[in-house]
C-alpha positions in Angstrom: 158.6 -1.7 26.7 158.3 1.6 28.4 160.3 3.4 25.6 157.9 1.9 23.5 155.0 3.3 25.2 156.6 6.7 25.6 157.3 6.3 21.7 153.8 5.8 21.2 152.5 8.5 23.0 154.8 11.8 22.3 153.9 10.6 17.9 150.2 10.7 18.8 150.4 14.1 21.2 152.3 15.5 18.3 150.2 14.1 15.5 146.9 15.1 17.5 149.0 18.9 18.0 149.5 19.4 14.1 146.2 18.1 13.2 144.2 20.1 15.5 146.2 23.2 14.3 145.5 22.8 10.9 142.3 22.9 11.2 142.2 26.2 12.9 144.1 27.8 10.7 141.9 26.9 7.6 139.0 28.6 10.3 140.6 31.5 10.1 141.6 31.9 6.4 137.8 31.0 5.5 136.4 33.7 7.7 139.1 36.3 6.7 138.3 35.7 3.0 134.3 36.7 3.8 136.0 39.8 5.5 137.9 40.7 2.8 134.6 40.1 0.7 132.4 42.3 2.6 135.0 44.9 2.8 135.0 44.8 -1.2 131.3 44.8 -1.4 131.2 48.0 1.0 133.6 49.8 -1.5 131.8 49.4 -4.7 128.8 50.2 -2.7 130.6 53.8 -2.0 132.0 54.0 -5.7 128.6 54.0 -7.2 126.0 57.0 -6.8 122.7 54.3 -7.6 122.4 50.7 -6.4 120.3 48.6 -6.5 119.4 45.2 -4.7 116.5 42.3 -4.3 114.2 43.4 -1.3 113.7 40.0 -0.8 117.6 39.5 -0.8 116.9 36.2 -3.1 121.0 36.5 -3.7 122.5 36.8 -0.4 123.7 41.0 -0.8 123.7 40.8 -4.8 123.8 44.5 -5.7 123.5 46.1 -9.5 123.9 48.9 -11.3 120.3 49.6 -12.6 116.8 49.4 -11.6 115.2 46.3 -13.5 113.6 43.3 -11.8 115.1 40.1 -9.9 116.2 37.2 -12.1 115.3 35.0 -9.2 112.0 36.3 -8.2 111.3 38.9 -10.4 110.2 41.8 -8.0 111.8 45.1 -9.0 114.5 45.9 -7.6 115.1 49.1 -4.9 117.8 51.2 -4.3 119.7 50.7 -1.5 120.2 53.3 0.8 124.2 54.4 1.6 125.2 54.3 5.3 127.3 57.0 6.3 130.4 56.1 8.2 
C-alpha cells in the first residue's frame, strides 16, 4: 500500500513539474516574439527618412509611409519624430 502511495505521488510531482514548465516556456516565447517585433518596428523606423503615425495611436504603433489621414479615426496623420540612439 505504501508503494502505492509513493507511486501515486512521484507521477503527480512529476506531472505537476512538466506542466508547470510548459507553461513558462510558452511565457517566454510570447514575450520574446513582441521583442523581436518592436526591434523590427525600430528598424524600419530608422530605414525611412518620413513617417508617419495616428496621434491618437487608434492602431497600437501603426506607422506609414505618407501623410494622409487615419482609416480609423480619420485625423491626419503626423510625423513621428526619430529618437537618436
Amino acid at each position: 500500500m505504501k508503494k502505492v502511495i509513493l507511486v501515486l505521488a512521484l507521477m503527480l510531482s512529476a506531472s505537476t513539474v512538466l506542466v508547470s514548465c510548459k507553461g513558462e516556456k510558452k511565457e517566454h516565447n510570447e514575450e520574446t516574439e513582441m521583442q523581436e517585433d518592436h526591434a523590427a518596428d525600430k528598424a524600419d523606423m530608422a530605414m525611412n527618412d518620413s513617417v508617419y503615425q495616428c496621434p491618437m495611436d487608434c492602431e497600437d504603433g501603426k506607422t506609414y509611409d505618407e501623410e494622409g489621414k487615419c482609416p480609423v479615426c480619420k485625423m491626419d496623420l503626423k510625423k513621428v519624430e526619430k529618437d537618436e540612439e
